[in-house]
N, C-alpha and C positions, 0 to 999 in steps of 0.2 A: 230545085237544086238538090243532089246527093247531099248526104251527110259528109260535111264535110271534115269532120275529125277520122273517118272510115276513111274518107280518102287522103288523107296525109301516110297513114301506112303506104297509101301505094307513090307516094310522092317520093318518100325517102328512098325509094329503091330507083324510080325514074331520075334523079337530080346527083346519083352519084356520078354519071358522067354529060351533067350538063354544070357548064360553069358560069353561068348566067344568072341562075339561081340563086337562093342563098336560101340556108332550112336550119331552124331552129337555131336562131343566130346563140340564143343567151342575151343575159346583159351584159357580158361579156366577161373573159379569164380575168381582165384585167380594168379597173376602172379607176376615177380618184375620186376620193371626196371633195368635196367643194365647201366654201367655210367651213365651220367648225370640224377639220379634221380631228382636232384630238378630242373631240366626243363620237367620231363615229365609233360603229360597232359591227363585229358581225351578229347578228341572230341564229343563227342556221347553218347549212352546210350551201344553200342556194339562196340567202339572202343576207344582205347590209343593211344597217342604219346610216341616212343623213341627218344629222340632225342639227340643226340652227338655233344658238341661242342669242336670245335679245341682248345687243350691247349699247342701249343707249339709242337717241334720240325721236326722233318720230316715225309715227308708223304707219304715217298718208301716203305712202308709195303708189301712185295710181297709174295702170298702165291700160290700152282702150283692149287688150285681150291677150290669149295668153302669152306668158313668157316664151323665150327661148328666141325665136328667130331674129331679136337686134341684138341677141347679146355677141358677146365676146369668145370665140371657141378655142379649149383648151384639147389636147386629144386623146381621148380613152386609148387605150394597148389596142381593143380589137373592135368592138361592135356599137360602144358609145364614147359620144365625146362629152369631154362637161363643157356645158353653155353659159359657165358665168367667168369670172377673172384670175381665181386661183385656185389651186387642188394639189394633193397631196394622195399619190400614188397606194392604192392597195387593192389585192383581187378576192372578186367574189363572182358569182352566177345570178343573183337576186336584188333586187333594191328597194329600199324601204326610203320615201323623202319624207323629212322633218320639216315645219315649217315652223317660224315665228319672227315676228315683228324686228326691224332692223332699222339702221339710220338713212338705209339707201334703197335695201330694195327688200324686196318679202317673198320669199316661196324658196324650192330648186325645180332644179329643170336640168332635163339628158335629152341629148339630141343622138339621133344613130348617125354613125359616119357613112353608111351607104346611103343611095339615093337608087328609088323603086319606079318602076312606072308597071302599073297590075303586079295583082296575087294579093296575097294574105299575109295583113299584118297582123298579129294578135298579142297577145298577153295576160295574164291571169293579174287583178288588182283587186287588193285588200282597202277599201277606203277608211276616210276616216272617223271615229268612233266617237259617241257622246256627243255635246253642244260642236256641231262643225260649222255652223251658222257664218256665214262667209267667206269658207273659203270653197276651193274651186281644185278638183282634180282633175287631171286632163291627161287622155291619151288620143293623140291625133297625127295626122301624115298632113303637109305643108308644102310647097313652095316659095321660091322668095321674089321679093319686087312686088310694085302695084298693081300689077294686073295675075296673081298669083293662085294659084290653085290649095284647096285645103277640105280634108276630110274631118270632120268632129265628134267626138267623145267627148265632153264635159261633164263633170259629176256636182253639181251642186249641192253644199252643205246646205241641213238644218237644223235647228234646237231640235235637243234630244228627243228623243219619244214621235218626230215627227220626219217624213221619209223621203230619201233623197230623192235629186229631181236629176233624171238619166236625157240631155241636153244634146241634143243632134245638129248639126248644120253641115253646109257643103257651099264653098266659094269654088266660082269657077269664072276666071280671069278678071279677081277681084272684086266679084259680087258675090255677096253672102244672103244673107235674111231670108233665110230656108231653114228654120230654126222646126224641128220639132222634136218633141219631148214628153216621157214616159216616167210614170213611177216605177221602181224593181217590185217587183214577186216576191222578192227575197230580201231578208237583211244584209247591204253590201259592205256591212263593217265588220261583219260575225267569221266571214271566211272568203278565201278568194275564191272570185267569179270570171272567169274568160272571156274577156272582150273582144271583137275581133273585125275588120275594116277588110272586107272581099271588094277585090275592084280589077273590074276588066272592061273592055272594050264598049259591054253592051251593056255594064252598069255598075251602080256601087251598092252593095249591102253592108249595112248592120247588122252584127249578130253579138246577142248574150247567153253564153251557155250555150252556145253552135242555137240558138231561136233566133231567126229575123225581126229583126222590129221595125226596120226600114229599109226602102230598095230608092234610088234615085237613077233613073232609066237615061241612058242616050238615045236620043229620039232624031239625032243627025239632023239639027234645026238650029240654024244658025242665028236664031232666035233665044235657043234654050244652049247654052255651050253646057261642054262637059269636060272633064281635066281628064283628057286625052293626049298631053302635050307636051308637060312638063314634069322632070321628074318631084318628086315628093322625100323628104325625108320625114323618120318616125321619130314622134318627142314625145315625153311624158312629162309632166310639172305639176307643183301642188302650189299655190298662189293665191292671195288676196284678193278677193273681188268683193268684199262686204259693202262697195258701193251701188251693186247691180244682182247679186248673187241669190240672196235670200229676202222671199218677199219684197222685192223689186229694192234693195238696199234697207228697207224699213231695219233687219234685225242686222246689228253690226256683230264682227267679231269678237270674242269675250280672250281680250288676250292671258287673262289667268287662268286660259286652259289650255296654253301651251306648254311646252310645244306639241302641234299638232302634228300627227304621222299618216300617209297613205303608202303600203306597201304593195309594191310589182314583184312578181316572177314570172317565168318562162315565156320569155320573149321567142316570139315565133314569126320566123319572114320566107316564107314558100313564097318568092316574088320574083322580078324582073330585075336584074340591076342594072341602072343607067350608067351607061357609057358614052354618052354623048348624042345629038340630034339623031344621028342612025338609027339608038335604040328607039325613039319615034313607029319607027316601021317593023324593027326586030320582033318589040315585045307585042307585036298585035298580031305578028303573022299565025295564022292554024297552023299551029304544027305539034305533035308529041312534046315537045318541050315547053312549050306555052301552054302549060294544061288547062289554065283558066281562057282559052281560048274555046274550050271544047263546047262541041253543043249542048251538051250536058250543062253546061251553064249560062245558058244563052237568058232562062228564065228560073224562078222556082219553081220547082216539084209540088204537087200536088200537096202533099205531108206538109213541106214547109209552107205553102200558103195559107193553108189552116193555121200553120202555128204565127205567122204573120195577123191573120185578120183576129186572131185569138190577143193577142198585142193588143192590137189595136181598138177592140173593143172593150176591154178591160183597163188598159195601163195608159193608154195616151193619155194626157193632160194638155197638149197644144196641136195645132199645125197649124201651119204660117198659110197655106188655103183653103183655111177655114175662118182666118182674120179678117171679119168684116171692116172692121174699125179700121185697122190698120192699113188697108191699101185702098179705101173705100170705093170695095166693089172691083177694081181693077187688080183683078187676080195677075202674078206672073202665069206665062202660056202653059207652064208643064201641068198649072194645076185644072186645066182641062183635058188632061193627058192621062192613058194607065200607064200606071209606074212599076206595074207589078202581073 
């Protein structure tokens, strides 16, 4: 696969007369804070603070993953909406979520008001810093209902001095447990790192810092589905998971280190936008305007598979087809499949 930050220059000149598209959404002119607005802040000239403070009662809020898609939608001006009950209007380009303990629920969460099927979602996130030991950053693309389609980014905290766990999975018509997971290269607390969810016809990558770390293939095997179907929206949430998150729940959240913060900038969506089952057929046709249709990225490039098995020989720490235990011996079929 081409570098793909080299070719966003040539995007932004191809999508000025495609309106299908969407490029460089932002997080949008205009957004709200959600609880504690009058502690939000701006930081920057391209970022906000959310930030939540503890008012009392308990802080068992458990939900089975992440936030965002039961809640309740409020609606950003342009590019996000907020996902929880109430909010208080002000604009920025950037977003920083705050998290701590509450009597009802634990995290925030931004949901985007368009809906994609293929291209490139990305974002640059700052995680978060010192003992993050339970809690749970997430930037992921979704659908809704039980048989639902879902791309994963999970960033799982740990006590200090010890290194996040970079957390992958892929549901496709509501089956998940395709979990696999990487330690960073890098410190992801020290400076923002580009996350980024490439996804077309003939497959979905992972990439940090534009390096692949995972590719999950359509193999047109109605055995192996692929979220070819339904549109996706993009969410980002910082959320409690100290029951499952760090050392399998073993280390809980230290809530006298809140509040904890993971900051996002430069929300980027070179993607499809759905406008109804039609786009089913639109967003997949070869054409100049579908440029993730092109041959050019049918697979990775030679470069990037090195920097792929480079990943992978150094930074994996799981893959779910390699789980003896866990499926005993009855592998799903993809993992007798090349993926890549």
């Amino acid at each position: 696969m081409r570098n793909l930050n080299a070719l966003l220059v040539a995007l932004f000149i191809s999508v000025v007369v495609l309106d299908h598209c969407s490029v460089d959404a932002a997080f949008s002119d205009s957004v709200y804070f959600c609880w504690g607005a009058q502690r939000g802040r701006f930081t920057g000239l391209d970022q906000l603070d959310l930030v939540l403070q503890k008012e009392g009662g308990e802080t068992g809020y458990k939900i089975p993953g992440p936030p965002c898609l039961g809640w309740s939608m409020v609606v950003f001006d342009q590019d996000f909406q907020d996902s929880t009950d109430h909010a208080t209007p002000i604009a920025a380009l950037g977003l920083t979520i705050y998290m701590i303990g509450t009597s009802g629920i634990i995290g925030s969460g931004i949901t985007s008001k368009a809906k994609f099927l293929y291209g490139l979602i990305s974002s640059r996130v700052k995680l978060v810093a010192g003992n993050s030991a339970g809690t749970v950053t997430t930037f992921y693309l979704s659908s809704t209902g039980d048989k639902h389609d879902e791309i994963d980014f999970e960033f799982l905290g740990n006590v200090s001095g010890q290194p996040y766990t970079i957390h992958t999975n892929i549901f496709t018509q509501g089956f998940g447990q395709r979990e696999q997971q990487f330690k960073p290269w890098f410190d992801p607390t020290e400076d923002y790192h580009t996350y980024t969810i490439f996804w077309n016809p003939y497959a979905v990558v992972w990439l940090v810092d534009d390096i692949p770390i995972r590719v999950f293939r359509n193999f047109h095997d109605p055995e192996i589905n692929f979220p070819d179907s339904q549109a996706m929206n993009a969410f980002a949430s910082l959320w409690n998971a100290d029951q499952w998150a760090t050392q399998g729940g073993k280390i809980k959240i230290d809530w006298g280190l809140a509040p904890f913060r993971a900051s996002f900038q430069n929300f980027v969506t070179n993607a499809c936008f759905w406008n109804g089952p039609g786009s089913i057929q639109r967003c997949a046709n070869k054409n100049p305007a579908n440029w993730w249709t092109d041959s050019a990225f049918y697979k990775l490039s030679d470069s990037k598979l090195g920097q792929l098995q480079w990943v992978k020989n150094n930074f994996m720490i799981y893959d779910y087809c390699k789980d003896y235990k866990r499926f005993n011996g009855n592998f799903p079929k993809e993992c007798f499949l090349q993926q890549f």
